[in-house]
C-alpha positions in Angstrom: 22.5 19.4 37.2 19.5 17.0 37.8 16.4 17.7 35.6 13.0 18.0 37.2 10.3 16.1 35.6 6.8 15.8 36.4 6.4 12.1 36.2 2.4 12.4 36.7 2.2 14.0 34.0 4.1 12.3 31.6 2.3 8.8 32.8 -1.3 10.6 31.5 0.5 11.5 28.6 1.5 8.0 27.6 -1.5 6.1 29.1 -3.7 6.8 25.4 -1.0 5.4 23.9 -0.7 2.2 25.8 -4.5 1.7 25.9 -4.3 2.1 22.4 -1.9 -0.5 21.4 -3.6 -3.0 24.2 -6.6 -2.3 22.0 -5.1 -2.8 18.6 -4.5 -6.8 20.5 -7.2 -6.9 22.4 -10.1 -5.0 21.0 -13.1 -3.6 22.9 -15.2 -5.8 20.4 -13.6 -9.1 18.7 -14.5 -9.2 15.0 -12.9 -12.3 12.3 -10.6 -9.7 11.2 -8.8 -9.1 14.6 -5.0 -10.2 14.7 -6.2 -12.5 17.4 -8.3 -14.8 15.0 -5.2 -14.1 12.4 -2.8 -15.9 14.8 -4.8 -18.0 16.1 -7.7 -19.3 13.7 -10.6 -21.2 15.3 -11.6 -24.3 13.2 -15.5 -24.6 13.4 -16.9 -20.8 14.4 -15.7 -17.6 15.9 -19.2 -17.7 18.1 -18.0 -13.6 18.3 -20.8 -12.7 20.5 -20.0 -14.8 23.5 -16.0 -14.1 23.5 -17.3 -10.5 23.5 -19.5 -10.8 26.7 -17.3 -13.1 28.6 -13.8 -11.7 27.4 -14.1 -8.2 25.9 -16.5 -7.2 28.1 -15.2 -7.3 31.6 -11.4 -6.8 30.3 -12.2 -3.3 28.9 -14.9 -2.4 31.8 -11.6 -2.8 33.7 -8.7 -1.2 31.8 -11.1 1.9 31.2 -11.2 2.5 35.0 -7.9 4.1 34.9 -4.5 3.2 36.2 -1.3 4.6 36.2 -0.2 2.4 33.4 3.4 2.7 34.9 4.9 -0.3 34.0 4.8 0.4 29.8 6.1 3.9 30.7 8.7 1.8 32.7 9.6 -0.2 30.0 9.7 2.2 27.3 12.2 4.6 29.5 14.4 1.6 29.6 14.3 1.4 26.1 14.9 4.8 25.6 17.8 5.1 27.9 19.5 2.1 26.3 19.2 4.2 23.3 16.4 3.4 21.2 13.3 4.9 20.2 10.5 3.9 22.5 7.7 4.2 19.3 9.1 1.1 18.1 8.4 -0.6 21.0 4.9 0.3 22.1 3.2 -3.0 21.1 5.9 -4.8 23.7 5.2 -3.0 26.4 1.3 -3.9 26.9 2.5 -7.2 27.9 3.2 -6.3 32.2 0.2 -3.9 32.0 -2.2 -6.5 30.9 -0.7 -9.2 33.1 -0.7 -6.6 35.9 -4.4 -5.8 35.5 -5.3 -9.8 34.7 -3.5 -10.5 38.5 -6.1 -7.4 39.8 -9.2 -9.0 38.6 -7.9 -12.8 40.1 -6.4 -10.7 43.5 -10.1 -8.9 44.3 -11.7 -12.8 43.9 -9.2 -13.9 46.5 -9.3 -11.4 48.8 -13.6 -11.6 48.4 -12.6 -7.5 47.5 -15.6 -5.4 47.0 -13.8 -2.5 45.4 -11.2 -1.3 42.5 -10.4 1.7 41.5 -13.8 3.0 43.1 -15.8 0.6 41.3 -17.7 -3.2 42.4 -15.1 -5.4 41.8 -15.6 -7.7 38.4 -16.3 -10.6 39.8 -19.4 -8.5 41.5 -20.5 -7.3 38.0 -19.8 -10.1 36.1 -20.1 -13.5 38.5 -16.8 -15.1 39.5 -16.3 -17.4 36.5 -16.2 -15.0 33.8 -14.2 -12.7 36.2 -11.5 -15.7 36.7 -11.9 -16.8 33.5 -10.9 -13.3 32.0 -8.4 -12.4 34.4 -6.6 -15.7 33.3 -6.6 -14.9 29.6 -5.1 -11.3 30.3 -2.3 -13.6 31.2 -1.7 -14.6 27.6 -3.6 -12.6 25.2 -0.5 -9.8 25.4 1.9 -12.1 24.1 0.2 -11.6 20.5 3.0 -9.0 19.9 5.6 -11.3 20.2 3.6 -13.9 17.9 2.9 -11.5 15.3 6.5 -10.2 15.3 8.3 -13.3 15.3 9.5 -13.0 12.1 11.3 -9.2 13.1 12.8 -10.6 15.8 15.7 -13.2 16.3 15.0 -17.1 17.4 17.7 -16.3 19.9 15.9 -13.0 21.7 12.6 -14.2 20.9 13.5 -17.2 23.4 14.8 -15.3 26.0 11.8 -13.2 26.1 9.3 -16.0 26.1 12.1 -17.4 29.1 11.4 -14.6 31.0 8.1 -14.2 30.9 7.8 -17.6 31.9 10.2 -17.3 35.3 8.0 -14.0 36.2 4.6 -15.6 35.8 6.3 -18.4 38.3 7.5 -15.7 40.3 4.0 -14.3 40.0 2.4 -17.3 41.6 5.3 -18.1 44.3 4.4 -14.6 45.5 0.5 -14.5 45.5 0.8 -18.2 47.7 2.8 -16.5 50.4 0.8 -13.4 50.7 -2.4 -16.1 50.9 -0.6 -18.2 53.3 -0.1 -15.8 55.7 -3.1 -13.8 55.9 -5.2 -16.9 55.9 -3.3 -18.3 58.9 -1.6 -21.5 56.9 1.5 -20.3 57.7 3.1 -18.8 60.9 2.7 -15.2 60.2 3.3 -13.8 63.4 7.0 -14.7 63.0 7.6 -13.2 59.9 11.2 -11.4 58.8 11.5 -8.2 57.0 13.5 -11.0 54.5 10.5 -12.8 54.5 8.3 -9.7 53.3 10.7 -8.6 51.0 10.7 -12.3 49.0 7.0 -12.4 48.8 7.0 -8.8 47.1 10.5 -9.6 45.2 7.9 -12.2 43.6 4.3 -10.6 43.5 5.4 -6.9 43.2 8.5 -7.1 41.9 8.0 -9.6 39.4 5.9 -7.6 36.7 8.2 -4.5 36.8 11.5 -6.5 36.7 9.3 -8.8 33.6 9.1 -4.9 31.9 12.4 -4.1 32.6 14.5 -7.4 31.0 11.9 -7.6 28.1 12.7 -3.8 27.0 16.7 -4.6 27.7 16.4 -7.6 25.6 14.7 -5.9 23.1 17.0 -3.1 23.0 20.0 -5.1 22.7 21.4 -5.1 26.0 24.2 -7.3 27.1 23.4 -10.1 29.6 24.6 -8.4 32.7 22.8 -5.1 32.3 19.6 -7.3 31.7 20.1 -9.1 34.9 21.1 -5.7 37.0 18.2 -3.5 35.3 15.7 -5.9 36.4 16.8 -6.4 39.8 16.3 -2.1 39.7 12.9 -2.3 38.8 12.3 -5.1 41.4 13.0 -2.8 43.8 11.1 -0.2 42.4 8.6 -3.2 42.6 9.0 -3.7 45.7 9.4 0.3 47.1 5.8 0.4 45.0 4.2 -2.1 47.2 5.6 -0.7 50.2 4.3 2.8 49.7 0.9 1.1 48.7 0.7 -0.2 52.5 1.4 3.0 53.5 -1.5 4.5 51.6 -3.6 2.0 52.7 -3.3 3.0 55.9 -2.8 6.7 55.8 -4.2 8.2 52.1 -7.3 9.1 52.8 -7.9 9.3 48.4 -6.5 6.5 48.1 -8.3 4.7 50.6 -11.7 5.8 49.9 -11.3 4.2 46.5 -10.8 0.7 48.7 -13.3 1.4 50.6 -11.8 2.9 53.6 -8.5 3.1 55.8 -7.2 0.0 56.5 -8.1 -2.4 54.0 -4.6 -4.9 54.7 -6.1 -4.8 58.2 -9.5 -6.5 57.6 -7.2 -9.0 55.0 -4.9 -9.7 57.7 -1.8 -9.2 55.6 1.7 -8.9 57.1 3.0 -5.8 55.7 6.7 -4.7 56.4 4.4 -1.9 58.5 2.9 -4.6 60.7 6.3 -6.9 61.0 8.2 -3.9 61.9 5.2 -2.9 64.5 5.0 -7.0 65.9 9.0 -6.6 66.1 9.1 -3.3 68.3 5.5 -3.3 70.0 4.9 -3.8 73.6 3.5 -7.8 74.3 0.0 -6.5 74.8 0.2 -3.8 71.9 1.6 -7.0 69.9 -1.2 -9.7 70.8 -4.0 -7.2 70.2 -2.4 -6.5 66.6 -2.1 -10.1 66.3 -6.1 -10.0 67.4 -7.1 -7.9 65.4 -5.4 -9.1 62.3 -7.2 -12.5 62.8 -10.5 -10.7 63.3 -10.6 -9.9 59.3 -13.1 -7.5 60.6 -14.8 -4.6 58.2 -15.5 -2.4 61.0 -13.6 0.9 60.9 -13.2 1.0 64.5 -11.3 -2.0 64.4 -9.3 -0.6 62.0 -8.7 2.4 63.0 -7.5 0.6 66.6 -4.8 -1.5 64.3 -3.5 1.6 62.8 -3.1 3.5 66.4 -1.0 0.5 67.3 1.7 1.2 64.3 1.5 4.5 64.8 2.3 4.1 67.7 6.1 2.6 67.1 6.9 4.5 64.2 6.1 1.9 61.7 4.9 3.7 59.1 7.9 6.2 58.8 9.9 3.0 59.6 8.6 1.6 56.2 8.9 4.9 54.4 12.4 5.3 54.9 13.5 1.5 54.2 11.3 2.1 50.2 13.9 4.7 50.2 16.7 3.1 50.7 16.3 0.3 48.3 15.7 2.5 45.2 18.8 4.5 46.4 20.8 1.7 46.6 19.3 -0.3 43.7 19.8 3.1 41.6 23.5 3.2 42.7 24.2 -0.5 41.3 22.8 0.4 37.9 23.0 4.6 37.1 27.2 3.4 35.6 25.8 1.0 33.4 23.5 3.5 31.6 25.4 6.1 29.4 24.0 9.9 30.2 20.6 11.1 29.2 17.5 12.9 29.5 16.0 9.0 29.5 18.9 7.8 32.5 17.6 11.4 34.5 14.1 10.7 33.6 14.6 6.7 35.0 15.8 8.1 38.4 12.9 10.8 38.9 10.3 8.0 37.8 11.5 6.0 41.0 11.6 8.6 43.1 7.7 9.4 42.0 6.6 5.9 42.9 7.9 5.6 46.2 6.5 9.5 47.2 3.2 9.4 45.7 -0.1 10.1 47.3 -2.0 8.0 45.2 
């Protein structure tokens, strides 16, 4: 019998916990005595006050704006299900979290965003230098767990996990190139294949969840294989995340409004699997006014709105519903016989499911 589980609720559980341990590394104020400085000594002066206003500042303003913090809890349940106690792995876990929230702050100064989370954008609160500059050193300031615990932990999985981290970051960038490419026209967009879509979020999406999910199966011991076939399960849960994210963005009224309206990707220009599928199927005018429209990078909600009659129109977005599906279901089926039976293996499978059929 499956167990039910209210996912949503056990993500606000955990988020305190997470924020806490990104605060015992990166603290909401920098003072001589944090483990940064212990790691790390400068040699002439801390100069405390402007690391504070240019680092500690504008990370914190950000990570206190919420989140759903769920790739910690997605790391810790692998942990958990490969038999260990997720406490002892808390401090590990910050490290996609903050990396995921550093690529936010860089994302919204690329796309010349005006809102997150409901909120101006950093780079609007804070100029776009400090807002670049911080975003890059959320890149690196969570690997302090792994410096301070280098001792606790062998050469042999210390390097793996410092290997992965590296190929993900890669990953990270490969990803974030294609999604400019295309929406800024360097690329032929209009010709795009679902395999095309699914690489670019393989890398951008994907990356961070599959970076949580070999880091807490190294950690915990795993054997080589299940490493390699747990992350490519939480690359698709990666990659089912982002897809249900386009459909929000076109569809989730709450989750819009905290955008700054309905059709965001539109106005970007970005080739979702929504708008491939829709370009695909459409009629040839339906598909040169999308096309139109998508070059436009136009704010107006009309506009928008006109973009997002078209997809309707041809099914799209149920089209991309039921394909986010699909790949968790099948990703699920590669890995559930590798995992022995638990609460943590039942409460892996509802986590997915929660992802892809969330309203926010």
């Amino acid at each position: 019998m499956t167990l039910k589980y209210d996912i949503s609720k056990l993500l606000e559980e955990k988020a305190p916990l997470i924020d806490r341990a990104i605060e015992k590394y990166i603290p909401k104020k920098f003072t001589e005595d944090s483990i940064l400085f212990k790691v790390n000594p400068p040699r002439f002066s801390y100069n405390l006050e402007a690391i504070n206003k240019a680092v500690a500042d504008p990370i914190w303003e950000f990570l206190e704006r919420g989140g759903k913090r769920w790739r910690p809890f997605l790391f810790l349940l692998i942990c958990e299900a490969l038999g260990k106690n997720p406490e002892d792995f808390i401090d590990y876990a910050i490290i996609p979290e903050v990396v995921h929230n550093g690529t936010l702050m860089i994302d919204d100064v690329e796309d010349a965003s005006e809102l997150r989370r409901g909120k101006p954008c950093t780079y609007k609160i804070y100029g776009l230098d400090i807002a670049i500059n911080a975003g890059n050193t959320m890149y690196y300031l969570p690997l302090l767990p792994l410096m301070v615990n280098k001792d606790k932990i062998s050469p042999e999985k210390l390097a793996r996990l410092y290997e992965i981290y590296v190929q993900e970051m890669i990953n990270l960038s490969l990803g974030q190139a294609m999604d400019i490419a295309w929406h800024k026209g360097l690329a032929n967009a209009d010709s795009l294949s679902e395999e095309d879509y699914l690489q670019m979020c393989a890398y951008k999406t994907g990356t961070l969840a599959r970076m949580a999910a070999k880091m807490a199966a190294v950690l915990a011991d795993a054997e080589d294989e299940l490493v390699e076939r747990i992350g490519l399960f939480a690359e698709s849960i990666g990659v089912a995340f982002q897809i249900r994210d386009d459909i929000l963005d076109l569809v989730g009224e709450e989750f819009a409004q905290k955008k700054g309206g309905l059709g965001q990707d539109i106005t970007e220009g970005k080739r979702t699997l929504i708008v491939i599928h829709t370009l695909r199927v459409a009629s040839p005018d339906d598909r040169r006014r999308l096309i139109e429209i998508l070059k436009m990078h136009s704010p107006d909600q009309k506009v928008r709105d006109e973009a997002i009659s078209i997809i309707k129109k041809y099914g799209s977005i149920e089209y991309a519903r039921n394909f986010a599906r699909k790949i968790i279901e099948e990703s699920w089926n590669n890995v559930k016989k590798l995992l022995p039976d638990s609460e943590a293996k039942e409460k892996l499978n509802a986590f997915a499911q929660f992802l892809i059929e969330r309203n926010i």
